[in-house]
N, C-alpha and C positions, 0 to 999 in steps of 0.2 A: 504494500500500500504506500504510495505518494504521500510523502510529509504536507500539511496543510502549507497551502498558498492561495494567494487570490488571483483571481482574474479579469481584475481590472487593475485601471491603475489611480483613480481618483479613491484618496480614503475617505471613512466612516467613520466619526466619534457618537460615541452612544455616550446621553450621560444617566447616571444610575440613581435611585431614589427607591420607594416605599415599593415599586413596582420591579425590582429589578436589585434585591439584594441579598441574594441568596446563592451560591456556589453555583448551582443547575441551573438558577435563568442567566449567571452574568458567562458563565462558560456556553450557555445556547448561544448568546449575544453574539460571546467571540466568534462561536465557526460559523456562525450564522453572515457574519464578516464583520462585524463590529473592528476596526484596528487600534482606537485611544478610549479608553473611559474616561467621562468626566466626571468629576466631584464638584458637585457646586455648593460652596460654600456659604450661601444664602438660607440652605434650607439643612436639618441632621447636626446633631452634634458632634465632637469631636470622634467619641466613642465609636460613633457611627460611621464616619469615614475614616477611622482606623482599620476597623474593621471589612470595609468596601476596599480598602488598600490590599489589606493582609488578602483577601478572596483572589486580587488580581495577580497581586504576584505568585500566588498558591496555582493558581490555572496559567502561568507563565512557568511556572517550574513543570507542570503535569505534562503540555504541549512543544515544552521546549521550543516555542515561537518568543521574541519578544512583544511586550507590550507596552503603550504609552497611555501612562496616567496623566491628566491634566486637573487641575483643580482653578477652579474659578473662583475667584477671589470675588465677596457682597460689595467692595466701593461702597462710598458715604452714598446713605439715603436720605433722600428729601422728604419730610411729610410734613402734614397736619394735623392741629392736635386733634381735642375729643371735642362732639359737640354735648349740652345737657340732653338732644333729644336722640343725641345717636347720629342722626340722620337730619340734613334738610334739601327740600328743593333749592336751587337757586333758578332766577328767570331769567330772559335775557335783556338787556339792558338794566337789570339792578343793580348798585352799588355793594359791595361789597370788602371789606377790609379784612386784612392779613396785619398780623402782629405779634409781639412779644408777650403780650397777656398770658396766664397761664387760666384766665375763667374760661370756663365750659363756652363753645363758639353757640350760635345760636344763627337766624337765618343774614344776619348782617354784616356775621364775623367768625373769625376762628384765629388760635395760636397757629404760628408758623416758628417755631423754634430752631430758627437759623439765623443768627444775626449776620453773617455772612450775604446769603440773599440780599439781606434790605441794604448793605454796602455795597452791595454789586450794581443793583436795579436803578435804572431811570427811567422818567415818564414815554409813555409807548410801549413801553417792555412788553410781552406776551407771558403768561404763567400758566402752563396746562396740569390739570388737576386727574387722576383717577385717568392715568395713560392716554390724556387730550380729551376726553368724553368732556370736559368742563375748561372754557377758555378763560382767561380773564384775562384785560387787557391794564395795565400801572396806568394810573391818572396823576398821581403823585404819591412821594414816597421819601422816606427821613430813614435816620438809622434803627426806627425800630418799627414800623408801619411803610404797607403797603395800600394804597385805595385805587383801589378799581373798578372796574365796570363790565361786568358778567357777558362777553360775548356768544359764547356757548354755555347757556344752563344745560342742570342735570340735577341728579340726586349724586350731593356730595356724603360723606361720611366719615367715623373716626377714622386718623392714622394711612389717607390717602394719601399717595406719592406725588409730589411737587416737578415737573420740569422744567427749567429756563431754559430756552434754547436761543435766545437771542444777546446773553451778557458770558461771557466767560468768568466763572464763578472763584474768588479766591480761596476755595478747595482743592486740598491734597488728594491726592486718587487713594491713597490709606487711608481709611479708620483705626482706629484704636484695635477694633473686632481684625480688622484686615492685615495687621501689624502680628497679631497674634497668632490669626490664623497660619499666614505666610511662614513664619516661625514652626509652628504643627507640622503643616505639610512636607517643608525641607526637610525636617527629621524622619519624616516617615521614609520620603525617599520617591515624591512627585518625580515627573521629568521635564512638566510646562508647569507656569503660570499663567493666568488667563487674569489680565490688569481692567477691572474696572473704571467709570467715568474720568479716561485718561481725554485730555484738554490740551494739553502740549507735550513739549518731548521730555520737559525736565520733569513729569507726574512719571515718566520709567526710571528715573536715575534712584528715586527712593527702594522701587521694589528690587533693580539690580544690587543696591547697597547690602541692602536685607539677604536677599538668594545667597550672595558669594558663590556666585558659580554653582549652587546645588541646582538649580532649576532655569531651566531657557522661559524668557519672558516673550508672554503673544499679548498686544495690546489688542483692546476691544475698541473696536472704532463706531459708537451710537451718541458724539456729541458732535450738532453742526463746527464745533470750536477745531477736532478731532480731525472730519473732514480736511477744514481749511488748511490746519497744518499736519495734514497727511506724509508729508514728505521727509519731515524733522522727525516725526515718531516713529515713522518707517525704517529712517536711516540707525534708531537705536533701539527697535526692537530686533529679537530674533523671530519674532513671526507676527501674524493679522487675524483677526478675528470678524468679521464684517457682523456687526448683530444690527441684524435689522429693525428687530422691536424697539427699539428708542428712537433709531433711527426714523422712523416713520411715523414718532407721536413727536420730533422735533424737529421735522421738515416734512413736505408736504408729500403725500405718501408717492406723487409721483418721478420726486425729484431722488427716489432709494435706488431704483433701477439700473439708472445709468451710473449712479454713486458705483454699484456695488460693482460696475463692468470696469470703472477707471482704478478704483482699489485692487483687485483681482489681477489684474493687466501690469501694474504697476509694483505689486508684491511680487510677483512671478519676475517681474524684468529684475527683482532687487537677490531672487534667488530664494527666497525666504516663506515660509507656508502661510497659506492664504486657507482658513474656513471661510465658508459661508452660513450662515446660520438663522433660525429663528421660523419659526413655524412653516417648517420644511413641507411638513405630513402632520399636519395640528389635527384633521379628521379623525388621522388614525389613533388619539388616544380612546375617542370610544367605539372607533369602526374596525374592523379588519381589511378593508379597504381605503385605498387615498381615494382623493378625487383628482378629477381627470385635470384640473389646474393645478395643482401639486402636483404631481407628476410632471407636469412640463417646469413646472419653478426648481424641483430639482436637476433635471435634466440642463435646464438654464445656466444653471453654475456648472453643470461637467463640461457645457458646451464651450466654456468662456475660458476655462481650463483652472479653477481651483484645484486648490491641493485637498482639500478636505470639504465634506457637508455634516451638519452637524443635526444630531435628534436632541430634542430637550425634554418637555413632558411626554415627550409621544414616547419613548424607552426609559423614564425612570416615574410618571406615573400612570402611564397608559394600560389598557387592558391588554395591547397585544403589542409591547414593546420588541419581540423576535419579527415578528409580521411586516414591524416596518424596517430595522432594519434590511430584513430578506430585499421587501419593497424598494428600499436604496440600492441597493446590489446590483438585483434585478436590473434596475434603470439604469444603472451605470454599465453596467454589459451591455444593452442594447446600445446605446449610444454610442458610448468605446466602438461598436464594431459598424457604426454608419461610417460612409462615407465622408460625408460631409464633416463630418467631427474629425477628421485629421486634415481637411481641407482648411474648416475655421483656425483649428489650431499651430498648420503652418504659417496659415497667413500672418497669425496673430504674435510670428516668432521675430525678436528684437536682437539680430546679431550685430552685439558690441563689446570685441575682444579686446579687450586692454591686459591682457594677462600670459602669460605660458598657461598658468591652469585653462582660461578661457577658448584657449584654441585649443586645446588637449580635447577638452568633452564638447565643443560643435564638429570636431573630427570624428570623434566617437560616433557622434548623431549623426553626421552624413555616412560615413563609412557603414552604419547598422544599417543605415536606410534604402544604399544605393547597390549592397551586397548581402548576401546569405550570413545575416548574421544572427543568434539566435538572442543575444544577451548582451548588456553591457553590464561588464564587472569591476567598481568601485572600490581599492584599497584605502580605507580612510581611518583618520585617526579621530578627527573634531566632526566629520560629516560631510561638510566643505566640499570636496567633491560630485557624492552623490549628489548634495545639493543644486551644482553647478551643472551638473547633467539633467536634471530633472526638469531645472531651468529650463533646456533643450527641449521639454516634452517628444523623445525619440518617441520612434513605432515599437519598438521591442523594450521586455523588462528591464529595470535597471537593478541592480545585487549592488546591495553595500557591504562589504565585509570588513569586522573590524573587532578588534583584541577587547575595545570599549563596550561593556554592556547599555551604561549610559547613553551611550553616542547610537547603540541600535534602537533602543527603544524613544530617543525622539524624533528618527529620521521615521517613525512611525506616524508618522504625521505627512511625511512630505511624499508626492505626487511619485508612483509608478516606483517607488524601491521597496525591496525586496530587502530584508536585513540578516544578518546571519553572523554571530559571533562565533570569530576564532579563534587559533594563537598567532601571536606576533612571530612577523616572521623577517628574514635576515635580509633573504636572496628573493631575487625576482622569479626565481624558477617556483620557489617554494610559495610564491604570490600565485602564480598561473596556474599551481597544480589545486590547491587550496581552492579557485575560481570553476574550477573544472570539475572539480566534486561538489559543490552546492550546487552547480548547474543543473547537475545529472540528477542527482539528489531531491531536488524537486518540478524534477520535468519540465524543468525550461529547453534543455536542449537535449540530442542522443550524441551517440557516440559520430554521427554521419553531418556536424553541426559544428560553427565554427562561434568563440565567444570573440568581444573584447575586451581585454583587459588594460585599466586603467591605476598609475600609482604611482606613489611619489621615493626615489631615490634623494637622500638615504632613507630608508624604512625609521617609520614609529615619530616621524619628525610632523605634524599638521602643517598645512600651507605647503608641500611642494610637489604638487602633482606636475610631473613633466615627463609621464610616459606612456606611451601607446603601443599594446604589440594586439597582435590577432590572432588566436592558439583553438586549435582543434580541441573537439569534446574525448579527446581518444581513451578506449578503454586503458591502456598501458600507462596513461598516466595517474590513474585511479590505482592501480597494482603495483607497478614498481616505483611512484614516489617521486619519478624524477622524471620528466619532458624531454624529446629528443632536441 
């Protein structure tokens, strides 16, 4: 029997919850093709994602595949206080104030206990309440009161979530909770971090402070502010998160679309993993079926060539969280094997080689594409590499092999690798033979099949990929050890 592999190359992060925490639904997840679990650190105790950890690496030890954990960091939340009736209407064109008070709000008022907010905001400002369902527009505003003017009523209620999406807010993308938590997860032994209401580039220099290296940082990009300086956060993240749900309660839900094609296009040219995420398959947390517009919204993001798509309630509270997975899979095979999907994603390829590494793997990719090539095989130390090919999106698998556990389990994230931990090795012979058995090893190629192999002289060094050779799948180098 063939070691588990997948057959596509676009991943799947599943994230885990009430629905999905048990050894036999999170190991269905995996073969089902799940490749990253997420922890999200919004909802479950510590306890609770200790123990969601311990499960993952327990079924990474049983399958001997790696896996990537990610955990998602809550970011400061916005809300409002309590009111005395629980609940009120608000209508549209009524007045309404926001404030520091801590009395029960009543139909004319409510706590907004952020003084932050009221130093941010000027008159015009927009403040959407209960994820936009309730708009309000600042009429005027001091350091401790807002007054407004209700342009989308609704039934407001205690402990609703605040968005600004028009001031760039003098919050830290850490909480106190987020400090903490961050702290948790590194000991456990995450591989990503998933950075909440990040605003600019210096909201990642705190959480990199913190990680020291235990964990690669993915910013979440759902604040218009985020958007604008996409480029600054990009340049110092190690990976992207597109979440759409904020994104579309703080810009107009038409202007997420194109957002989400120039982010995606853009993390890809920078080398660096691109999810796309946010009510991928939202049906399917009570259907067993998507619908037929989900379907194509996933599809949408393979088409544009993200690295990952992401399930949220639909696998950790949904009734049939394997089903959609499968459902992701699914579509991701069909698409992978249209035509037109390696048409789009040549098109959409950005060749600009400032590097030895850079010509090393578009050689790679042309040479797999224009000859019988069955594999392209990555010796990396940091990842670097694979990355860099992936970059490429070739037509054939890409193998990352590497001495680093670490380094396999977060290239689990990034588009069309294949990861496989080995031993360090000295000689380039001993790289090619090494390539040549994981090949075989999970049916990527036969003995009648030629790979290539990519890697950097001297060995076990990161950063010096400057080599390219093309080596037969031959039996003899599986048996006697050594390549002719």
């Amino acid at each position: 029997m063939t070691p588990l592999r997948r057959h596509r190359m676009i991943k799947i992060v599943a994230t885990l919850g009430p629905a999905s925490s048990d050894y036999d639904t999170i190991r269905a997840l995996f073969e089902a093709g799940a490749d990253v679990f997420r922890l999200n650190m919004s909802h479950g105790t510590h306890d609770d994602i200790a123990a969601r950890h311990a499960i993952i690496r327990k079924i990474e030890t049983d399958t001997g595949r790696p896996i990537a954990i990610l955990a998602d960091l809550q970011g400061p939340k916005l809300r409002v206080g309590e009111f005395a009736n629980g609940s009120e209407d608000l209508v549209e064109g009524a007045p309404f104030r926001l404030d520091l008070s801590e009395k029960p709000g009543d139909a004319t008022r409510v706590n907004l206990p952020h003084p932050e907010i009221f130093a941010a905001l000027e008159p015009g400002a927009n403040l959407l309440v209960n994820d936009g369902k309730i708009r309000l527009k600042v009429n005027d505003c001091g350091k401790d009161f807002a007054d407004c003017t209700v342009t989308v009523g609704g039934t407001i209620s205690n402990r609703k979530g605040v968005n600004v999406p028009d001031v760039i807010l003098p919050l830290a993308a850490l909480s106190d909770k987020d400090r903490k938590d961050l702290e948790f997860v590194c000991r456990l032994g995450v591989d990503w971090l998933a950075l909440s209401f990040v605003q600019r580039s210096a909201d990642v220099a705190e959480a990199r402070t913190l990680a020291q290296g235990r964990a690669a940082i993915l910013s979440k990009i759902e604040k218009p502010a985020a958007v604008t300086a996409f480029d600054e956060i990009l340049a110092v993240s190690d990976g992207i998160m597109v979440a759409r749900g904020d994104l579309g309660v703080e810009l107009p839900v038409q202007n997420v679309p194109p957002i989400q094609k120039r982010l995606v296009r853009r993390a890809r040219a920078a080398a660096k993993p691109v999810i796309v995420a946010t009510q991928m398959l939202e049906s399917m947390i009570d259907s067993p079926m998507p619908t037929r517009a989900e379907v194509s919204d996933v599809a949408t993001a393979i088409y544009e060539g993200a690295d990952a798509i992401m399930l949220s309630a639909e696998s950790a509270a949904g009734a049939y969280p394997i089903e959609a997975v499968v459902t992701m899979d699914n579509v991701a095979r069909e698409v992978e094997s249209d035509p037109t999907y390696i048409d789009i994603i040549d098109a959409s390829r950005k060749n600009k080689h400032s590097s030895i590494a850079d010509g090393i793997v578009a050689a790679a990719r042309e040479l797999a594409e224009k000859t019988d090539i069955a594999a392209i095989c990555c010796f990396t130390e940091s990842g670097t590499t694979a990355s860099l090919v992936a970059r490429e999106r070739p037509h054939v698998p890409i193998l990352a092999l590497t001495p680093i556990t670490k380094t396999a389990r977060r290239l689990q994230l990034t588009w069309g690798v294949h990861c496989e931990v080995v031993a360090e090795v000295e000689r380039f012979k001993k790289a090619v033979i090494n390539a040549v058995r994981v090949t075989r090893k999970y049916g990527f190629g036969t003995e009648k099949d030629q790979i290539l192999v990519t890697a950097g002289i001297p060995f076990n060094q990161p950063g010096t990929t400057n080599i390219l050779r093309v080596a037969p799948c031959a039996e003899h180098l599986i048996v006697s050890g050594e390549p002719e």
